[in-house]
MITOR-183132 format. One record per residue: residue number from 1; residue in one letter; chain; x, y, z of N, C-alpha, C in turn. Coordinates in nm, 2 decimals, m for minus. Each point is the difference from the previous one (the first is absolute). Example, Ala and Ser with C-alpha at 12.3 -4.5 7.8 and 13.67 -1.06 7.14 Angstrom:
REC  volo  torvo  tise  n_east  n_north    n_up  ca_east  ca_north   ca_up  c_east  c_north    c_up
REC     1      A     A    1.32    m0.57    0.78    m0.09      0.12    0.00    0.09     0.12    0.00
REC     2      S     A   m0.04     0.11   m0.07     0.09      0.11    0.00   m0.08     0.11    0.08
//
This chain:
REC  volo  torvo  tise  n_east  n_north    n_up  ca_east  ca_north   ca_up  c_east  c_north    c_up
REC     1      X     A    5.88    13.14   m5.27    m0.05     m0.03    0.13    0.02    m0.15    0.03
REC     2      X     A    0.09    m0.02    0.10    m0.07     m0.12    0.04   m0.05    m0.11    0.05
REC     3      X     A   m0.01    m0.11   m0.05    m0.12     m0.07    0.02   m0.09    m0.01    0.13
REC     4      X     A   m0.10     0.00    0.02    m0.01     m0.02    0.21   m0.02    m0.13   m0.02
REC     5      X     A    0.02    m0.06    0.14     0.04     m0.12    0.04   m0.15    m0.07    0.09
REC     6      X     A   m0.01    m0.09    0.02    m0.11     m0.07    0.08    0.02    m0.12    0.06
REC     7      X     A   m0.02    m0.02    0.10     0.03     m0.14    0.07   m0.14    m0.07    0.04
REC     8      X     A   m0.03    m0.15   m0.07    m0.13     m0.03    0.05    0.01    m0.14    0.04
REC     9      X     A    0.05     0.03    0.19     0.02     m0.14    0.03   m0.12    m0.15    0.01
REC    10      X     A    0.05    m0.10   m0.01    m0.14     m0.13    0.01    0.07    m0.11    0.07
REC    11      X     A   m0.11    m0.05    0.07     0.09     m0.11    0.10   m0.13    m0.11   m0.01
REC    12      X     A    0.03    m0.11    0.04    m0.07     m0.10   m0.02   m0.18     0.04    0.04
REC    13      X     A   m0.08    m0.02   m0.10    m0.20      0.02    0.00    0.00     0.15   m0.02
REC    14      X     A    0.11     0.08   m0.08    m0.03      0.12   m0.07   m0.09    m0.03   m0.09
REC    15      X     A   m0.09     0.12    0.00    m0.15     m0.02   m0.08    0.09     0.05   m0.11
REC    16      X     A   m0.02    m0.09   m0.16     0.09     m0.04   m0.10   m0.06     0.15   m0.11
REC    17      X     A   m0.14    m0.01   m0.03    m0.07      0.14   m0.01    0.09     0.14   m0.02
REC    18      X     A   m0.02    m0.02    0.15     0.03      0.15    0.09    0.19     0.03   m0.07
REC    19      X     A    0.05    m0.09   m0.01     0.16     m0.03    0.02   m0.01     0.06   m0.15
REC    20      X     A   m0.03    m0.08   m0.11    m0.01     m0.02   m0.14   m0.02     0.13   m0.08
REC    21      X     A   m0.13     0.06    0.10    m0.07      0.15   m0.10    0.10     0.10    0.06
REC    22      X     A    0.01    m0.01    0.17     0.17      0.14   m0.04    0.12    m0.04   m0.10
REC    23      X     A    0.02    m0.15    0.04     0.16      0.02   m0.11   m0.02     0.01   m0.12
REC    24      X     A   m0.12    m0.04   m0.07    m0.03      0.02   m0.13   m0.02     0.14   m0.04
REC    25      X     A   m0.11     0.10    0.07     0.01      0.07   m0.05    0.08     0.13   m0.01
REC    26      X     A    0.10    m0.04    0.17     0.08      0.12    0.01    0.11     0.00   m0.11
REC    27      X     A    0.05    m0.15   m0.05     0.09     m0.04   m0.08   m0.03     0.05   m0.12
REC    28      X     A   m0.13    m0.04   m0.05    m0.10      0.14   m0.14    0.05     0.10   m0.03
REC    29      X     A    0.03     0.12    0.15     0.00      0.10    0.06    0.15    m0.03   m0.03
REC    30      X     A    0.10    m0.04   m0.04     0.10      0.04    0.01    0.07     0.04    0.14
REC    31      X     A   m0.06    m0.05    0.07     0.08     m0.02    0.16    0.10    m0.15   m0.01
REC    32      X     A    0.09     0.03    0.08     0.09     m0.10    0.03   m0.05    m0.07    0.12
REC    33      X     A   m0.02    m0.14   m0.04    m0.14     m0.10    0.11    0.17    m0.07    0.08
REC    34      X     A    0.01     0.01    0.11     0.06     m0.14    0.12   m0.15    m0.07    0.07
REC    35      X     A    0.04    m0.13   m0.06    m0.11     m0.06    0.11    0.12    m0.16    0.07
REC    36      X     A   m0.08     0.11    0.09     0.12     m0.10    0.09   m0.08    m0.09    0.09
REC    37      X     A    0.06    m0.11    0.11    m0.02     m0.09    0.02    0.04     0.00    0.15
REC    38      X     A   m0.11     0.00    0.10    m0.02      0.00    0.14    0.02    m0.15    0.05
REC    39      X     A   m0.01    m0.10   m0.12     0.00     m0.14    0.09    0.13    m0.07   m0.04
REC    40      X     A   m0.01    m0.11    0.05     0.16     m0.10    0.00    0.07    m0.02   m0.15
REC    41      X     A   m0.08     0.04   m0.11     0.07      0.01   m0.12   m0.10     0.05   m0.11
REC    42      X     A    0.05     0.03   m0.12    m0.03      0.13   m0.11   m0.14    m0.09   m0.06
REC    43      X     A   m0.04    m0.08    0.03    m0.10     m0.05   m0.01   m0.13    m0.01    0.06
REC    44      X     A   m0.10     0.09   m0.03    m0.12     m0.02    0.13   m0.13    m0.03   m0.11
REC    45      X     A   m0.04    m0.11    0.12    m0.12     m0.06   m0.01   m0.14     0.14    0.00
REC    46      X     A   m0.07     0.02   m0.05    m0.08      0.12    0.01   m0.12    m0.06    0.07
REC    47      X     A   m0.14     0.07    0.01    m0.13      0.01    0.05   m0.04    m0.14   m0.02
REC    48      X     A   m0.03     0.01   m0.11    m0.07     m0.09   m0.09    0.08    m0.12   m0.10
REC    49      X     A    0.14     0.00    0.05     0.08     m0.14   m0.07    0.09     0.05   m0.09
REC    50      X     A   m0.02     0.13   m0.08     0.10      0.11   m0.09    0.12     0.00    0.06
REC    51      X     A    0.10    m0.09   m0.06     0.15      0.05    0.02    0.02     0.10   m0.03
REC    52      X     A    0.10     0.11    0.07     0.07      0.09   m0.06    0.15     0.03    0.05
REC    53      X     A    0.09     0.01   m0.12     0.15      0.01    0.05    0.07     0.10    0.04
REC    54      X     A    0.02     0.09    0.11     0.04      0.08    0.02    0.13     0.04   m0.08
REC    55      X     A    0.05     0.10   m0.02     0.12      0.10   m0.05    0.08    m0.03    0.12
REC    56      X     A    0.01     0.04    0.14     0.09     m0.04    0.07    0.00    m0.06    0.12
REC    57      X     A    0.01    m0.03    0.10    m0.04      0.02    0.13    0.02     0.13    0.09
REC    58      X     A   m0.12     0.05    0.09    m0.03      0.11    0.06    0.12     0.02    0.09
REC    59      X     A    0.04    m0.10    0.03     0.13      0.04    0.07    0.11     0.03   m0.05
REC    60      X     A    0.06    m0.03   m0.15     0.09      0.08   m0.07    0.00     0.13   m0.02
REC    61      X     A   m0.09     0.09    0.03    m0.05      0.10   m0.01    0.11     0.14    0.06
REC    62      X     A    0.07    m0.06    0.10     0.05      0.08    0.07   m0.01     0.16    0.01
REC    63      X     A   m0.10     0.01    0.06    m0.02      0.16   m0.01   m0.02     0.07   m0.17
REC    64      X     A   m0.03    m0.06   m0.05    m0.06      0.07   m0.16   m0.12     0.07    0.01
REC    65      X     A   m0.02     0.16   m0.06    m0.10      0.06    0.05   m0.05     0.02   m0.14
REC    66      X     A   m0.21    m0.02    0.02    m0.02      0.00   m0.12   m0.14     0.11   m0.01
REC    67      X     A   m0.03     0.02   m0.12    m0.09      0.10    0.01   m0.15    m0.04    0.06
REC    68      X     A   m0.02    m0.10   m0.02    m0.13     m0.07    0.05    0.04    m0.14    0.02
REC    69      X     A   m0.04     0.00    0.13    m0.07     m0.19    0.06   m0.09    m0.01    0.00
REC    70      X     A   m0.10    m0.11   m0.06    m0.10     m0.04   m0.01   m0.01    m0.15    0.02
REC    71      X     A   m0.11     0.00    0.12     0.00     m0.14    0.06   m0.13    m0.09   m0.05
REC    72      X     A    0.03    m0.09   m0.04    m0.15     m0.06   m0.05   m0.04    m0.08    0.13
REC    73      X     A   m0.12     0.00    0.02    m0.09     m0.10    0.10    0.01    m0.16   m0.04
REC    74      X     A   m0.10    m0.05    0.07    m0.01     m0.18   m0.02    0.01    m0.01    0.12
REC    75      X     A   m0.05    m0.15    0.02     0.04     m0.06    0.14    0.05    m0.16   m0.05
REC    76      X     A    0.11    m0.03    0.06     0.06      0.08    0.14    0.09     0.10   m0.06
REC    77      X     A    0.03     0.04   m0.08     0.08      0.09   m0.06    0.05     0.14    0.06
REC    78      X     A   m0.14     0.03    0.04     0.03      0.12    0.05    0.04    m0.02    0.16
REC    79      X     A   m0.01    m0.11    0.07     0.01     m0.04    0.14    0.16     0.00   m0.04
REC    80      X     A    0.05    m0.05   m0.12     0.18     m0.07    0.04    0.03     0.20   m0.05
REC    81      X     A   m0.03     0.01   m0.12     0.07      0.14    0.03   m0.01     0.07    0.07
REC    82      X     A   m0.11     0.06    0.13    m0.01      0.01    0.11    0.17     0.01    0.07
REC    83      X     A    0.00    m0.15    0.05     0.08      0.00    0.07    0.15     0.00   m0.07
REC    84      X     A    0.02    m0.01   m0.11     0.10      0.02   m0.10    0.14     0.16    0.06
REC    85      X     A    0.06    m0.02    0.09     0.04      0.13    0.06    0.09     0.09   m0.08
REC    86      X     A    0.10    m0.08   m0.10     0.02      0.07   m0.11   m0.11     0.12   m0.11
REC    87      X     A   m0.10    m0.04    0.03    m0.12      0.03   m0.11   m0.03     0.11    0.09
REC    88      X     A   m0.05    m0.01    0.13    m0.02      0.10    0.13    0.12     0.09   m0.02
REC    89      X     A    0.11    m0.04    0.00     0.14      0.11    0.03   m0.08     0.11   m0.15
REC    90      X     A   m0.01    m0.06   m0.13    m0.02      0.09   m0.11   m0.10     0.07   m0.05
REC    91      X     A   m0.12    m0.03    0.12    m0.09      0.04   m0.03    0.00     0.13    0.10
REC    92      X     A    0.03    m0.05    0.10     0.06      0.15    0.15    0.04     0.07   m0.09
REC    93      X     A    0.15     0.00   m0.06     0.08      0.13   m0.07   m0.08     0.03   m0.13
REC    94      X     A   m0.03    m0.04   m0.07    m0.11      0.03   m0.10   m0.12     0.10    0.03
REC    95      X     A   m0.04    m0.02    0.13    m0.08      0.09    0.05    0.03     0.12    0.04
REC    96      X     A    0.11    m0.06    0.06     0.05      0.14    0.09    0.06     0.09   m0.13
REC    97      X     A    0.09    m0.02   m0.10    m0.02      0.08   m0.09   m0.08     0.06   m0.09
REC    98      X     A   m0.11    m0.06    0.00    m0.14      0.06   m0.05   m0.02    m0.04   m0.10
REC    99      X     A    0.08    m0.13   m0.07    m0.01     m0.08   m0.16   m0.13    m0.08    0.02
REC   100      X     A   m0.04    m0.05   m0.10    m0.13     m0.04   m0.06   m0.02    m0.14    0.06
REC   101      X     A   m0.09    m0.03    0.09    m0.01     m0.14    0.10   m0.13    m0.03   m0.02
REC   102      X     A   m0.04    m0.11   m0.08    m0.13     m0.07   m0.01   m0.02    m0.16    0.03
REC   103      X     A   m0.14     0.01    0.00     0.01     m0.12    0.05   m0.19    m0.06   m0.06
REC   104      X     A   m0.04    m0.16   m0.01    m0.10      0.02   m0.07   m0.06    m0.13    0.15
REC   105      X     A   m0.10    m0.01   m0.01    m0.09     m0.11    0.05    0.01    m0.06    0.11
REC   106      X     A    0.10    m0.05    0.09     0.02     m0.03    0.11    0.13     0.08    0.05
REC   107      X     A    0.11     0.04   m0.08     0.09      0.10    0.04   m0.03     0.10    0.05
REC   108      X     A   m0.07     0.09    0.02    m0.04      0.12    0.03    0.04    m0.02    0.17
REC   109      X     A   m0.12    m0.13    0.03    m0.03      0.00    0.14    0.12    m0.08    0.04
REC   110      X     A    0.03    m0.06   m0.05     0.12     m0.14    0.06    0.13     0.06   m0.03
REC   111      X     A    0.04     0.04   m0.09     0.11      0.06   m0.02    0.01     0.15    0.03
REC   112      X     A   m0.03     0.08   m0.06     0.00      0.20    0.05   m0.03     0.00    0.16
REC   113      X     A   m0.14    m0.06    0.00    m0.02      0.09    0.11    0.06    m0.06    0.14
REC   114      X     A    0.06    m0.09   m0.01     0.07     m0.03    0.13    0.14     0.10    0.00
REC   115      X     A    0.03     0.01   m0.10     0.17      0.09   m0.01   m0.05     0.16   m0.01
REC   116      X     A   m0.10     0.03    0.05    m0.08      0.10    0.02    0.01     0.09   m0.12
REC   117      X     A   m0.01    m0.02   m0.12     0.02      0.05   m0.10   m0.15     0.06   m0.03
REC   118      X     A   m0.10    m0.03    0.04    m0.14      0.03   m0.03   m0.07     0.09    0.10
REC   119      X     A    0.10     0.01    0.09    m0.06      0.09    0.11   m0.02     0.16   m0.02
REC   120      X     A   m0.12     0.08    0.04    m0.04      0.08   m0.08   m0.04     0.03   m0.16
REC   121      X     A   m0.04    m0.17   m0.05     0.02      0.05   m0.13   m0.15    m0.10   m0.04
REC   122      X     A   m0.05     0.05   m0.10    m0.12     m0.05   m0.06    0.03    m0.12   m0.09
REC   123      X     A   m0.04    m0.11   m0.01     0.02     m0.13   m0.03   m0.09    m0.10   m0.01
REC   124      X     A    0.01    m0.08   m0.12    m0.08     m0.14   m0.02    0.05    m0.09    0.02
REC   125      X     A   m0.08    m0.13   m0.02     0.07     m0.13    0.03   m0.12    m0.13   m0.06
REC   126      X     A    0.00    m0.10    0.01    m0.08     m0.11    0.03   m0.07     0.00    0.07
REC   127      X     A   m0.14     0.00   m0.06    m0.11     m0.01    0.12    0.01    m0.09    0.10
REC   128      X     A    0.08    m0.12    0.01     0.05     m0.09    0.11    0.09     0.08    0.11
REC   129      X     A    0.05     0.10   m0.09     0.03      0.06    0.14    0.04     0.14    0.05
REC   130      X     A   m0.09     0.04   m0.09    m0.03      0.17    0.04   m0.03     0.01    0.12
REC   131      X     A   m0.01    m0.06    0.08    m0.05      0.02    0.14    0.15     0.00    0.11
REC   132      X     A    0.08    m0.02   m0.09     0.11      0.02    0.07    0.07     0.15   m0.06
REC   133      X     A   m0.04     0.02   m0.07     0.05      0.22   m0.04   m0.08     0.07    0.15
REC   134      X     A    0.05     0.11   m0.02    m0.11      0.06    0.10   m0.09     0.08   m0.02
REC   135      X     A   m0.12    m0.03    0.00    m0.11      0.07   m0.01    0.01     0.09   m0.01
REC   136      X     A    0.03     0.11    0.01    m0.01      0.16   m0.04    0.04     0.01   m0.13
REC   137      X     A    0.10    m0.08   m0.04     0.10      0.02   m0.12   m0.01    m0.12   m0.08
REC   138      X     A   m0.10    m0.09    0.02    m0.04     m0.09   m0.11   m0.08    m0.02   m0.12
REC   139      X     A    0.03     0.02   m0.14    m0.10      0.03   m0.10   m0.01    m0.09   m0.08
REC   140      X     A   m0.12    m0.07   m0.10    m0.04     m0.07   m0.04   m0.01     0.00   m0.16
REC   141      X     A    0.07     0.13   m0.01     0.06     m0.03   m0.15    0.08    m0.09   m0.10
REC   142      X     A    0.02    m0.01   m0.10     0.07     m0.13   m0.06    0.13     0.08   m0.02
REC   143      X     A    0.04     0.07    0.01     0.13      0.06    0.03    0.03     0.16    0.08
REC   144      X     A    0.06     0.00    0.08     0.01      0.14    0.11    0.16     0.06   m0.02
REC   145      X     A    0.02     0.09   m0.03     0.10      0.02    0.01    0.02     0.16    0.10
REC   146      X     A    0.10    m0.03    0.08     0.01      0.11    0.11    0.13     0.00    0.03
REC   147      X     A    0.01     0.14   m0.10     0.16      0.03    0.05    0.12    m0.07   m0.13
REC   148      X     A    0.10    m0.07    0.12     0.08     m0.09   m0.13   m0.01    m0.15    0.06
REC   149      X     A   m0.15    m0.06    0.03    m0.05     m0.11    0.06   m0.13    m0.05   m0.10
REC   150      X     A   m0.03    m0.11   m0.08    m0.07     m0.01   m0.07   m0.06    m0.18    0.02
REC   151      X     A   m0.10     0.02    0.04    m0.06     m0.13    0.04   m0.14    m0.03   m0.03
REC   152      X     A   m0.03    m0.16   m0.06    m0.13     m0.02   m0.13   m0.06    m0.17    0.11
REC   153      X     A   m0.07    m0.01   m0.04    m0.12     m0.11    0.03    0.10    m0.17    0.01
REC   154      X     A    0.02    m0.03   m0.12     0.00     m0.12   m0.07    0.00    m0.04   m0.10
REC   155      X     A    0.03    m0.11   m0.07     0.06     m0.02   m0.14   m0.14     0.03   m0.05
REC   156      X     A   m0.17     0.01   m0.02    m0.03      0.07   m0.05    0.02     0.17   m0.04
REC   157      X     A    0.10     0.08    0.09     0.05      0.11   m0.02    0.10     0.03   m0.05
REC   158      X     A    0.09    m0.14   m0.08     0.14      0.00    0.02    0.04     0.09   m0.11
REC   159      X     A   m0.06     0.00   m0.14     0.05      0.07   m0.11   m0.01     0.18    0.05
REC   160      X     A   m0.18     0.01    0.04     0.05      0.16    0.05    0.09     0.04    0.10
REC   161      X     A    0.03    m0.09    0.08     0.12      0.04    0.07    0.10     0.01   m0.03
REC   162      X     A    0.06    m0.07   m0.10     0.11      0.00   m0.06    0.05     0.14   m0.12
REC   163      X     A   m0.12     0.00   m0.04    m0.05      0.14   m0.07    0.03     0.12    0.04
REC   164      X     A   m0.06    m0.01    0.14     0.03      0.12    0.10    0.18    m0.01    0.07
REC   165      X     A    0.05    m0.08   m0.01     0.14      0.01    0.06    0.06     0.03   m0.10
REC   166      X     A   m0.06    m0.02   m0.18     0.08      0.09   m0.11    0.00     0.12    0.04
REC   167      X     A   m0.09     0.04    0.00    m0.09      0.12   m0.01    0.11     0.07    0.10
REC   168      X     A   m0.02    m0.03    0.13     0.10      0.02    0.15    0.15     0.02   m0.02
REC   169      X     A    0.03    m0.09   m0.11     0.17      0.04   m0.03    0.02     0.05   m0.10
REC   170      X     A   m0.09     0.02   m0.18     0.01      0.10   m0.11   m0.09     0.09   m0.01
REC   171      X     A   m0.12    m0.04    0.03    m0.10      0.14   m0.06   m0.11    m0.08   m0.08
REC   172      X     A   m0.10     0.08    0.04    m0.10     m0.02   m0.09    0.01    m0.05   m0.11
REC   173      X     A    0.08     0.07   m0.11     0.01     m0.06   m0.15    0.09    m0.11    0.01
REC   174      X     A    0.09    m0.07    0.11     0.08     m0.14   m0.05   m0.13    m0.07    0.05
REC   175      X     A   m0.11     0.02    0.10    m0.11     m0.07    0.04   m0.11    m0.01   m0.11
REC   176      X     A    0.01     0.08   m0.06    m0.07     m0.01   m0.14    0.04    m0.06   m0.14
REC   177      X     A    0.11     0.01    0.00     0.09     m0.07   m0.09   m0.04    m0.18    0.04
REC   178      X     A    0.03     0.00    0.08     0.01     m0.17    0.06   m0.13    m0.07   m0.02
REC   179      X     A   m0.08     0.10    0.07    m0.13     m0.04    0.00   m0.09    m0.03   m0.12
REC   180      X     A    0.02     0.10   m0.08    m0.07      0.00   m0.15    0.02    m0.17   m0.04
REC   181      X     A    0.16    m0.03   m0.06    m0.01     m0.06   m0.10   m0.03    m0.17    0.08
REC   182      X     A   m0.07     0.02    0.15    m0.03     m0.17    0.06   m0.13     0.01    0.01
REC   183      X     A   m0.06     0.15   m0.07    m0.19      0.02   m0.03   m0.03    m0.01    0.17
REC   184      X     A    0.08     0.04    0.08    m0.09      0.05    0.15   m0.09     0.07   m0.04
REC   185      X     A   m0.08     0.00    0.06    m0.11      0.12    0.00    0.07     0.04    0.16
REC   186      X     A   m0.01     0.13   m0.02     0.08      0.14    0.02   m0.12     0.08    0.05
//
């Protein structure tokens, strides 16, 4: 079988957290991690001062389709991928074919739900700005998953979210596998 693939873009005040616990532990998971790079070069400044070097820039990308995007929050991070239209173009087709689109802490609302990716669908976010989901379909869980859309709080949610996007692309037992030997409590 093979491998599935993941793209977890970061652009300058990506919350470093959020970035860290997917590529780490999807990479665990024996996923093939791209983290690629929304700003003017493979280097981004993170949340909190954490460099990190991207794998390539988001615009080399040319139409590469992957099993899951997963966007980490931060500010301004989530503002520049936001407007990032390359990242928009792959998050549209991503959806529209019904592949695995997450997002954690300020992405939900800044990134999905403008590209209407969350419409009709049950969803979390940062309490800073849950008020921009729409109320009928806004939940306060530390991770929601609805459908092939899966969206968590903030880097205190970051590991079970990452957990759950195992979980989303192998199964239970690779989410159990990963999980055990970093002593989550499960």
């Amino acid at each position: 079988m093979p491998l599935k693939a993941a793209l977890v873009p970061i652009a300058a005040g990506t919350e470093e957290i959020e970035a860290v616990c997917i590529i780490d532990v999807l990479r665990r998971a024996g996923v093939e991690v791209t983290v690629a790079s929304a700003a003017a070069r493979r280097m981004v400044t993170c949340s909190r001062g954490v460099i990190l070097t991207a794998d390539v820039m988001l615009d080399d990308l040319d139409g590469r389709e992957f099993d899951l995007i997963a966007v980490p929050g931060g500010m301004p991070g989530a503002e520049y991928l936001r407007h990032c239209e390359p990242l928009g173009a792959m998050l549209r087709s991503q959806h529209a074919r019904g592949a695995l689109v997450a997002a954690i802490c300020a992405a939900p609302a800044l990134v999905l739900q403008p590209l209407g990716i969350l419409d009709g669908r049950a969803a979390t976010c940062h309490p800073a700005f849950v008020e921009q989901l729409d109320p009928a379909r806004r939940r306060e869980d530390r991770v929601v998953v609805d459908g092939h859309v899966v969206t968590s709080r903030g880097p205190g949610t970051a590991l079970e979210f990452a957990f759950t996007l195992v979980e989303e692309l192998l199964g239970d037992d690779a989410r159990a596998a990963v999980a055990g030997p970093m002593l989550a409590q499960e």
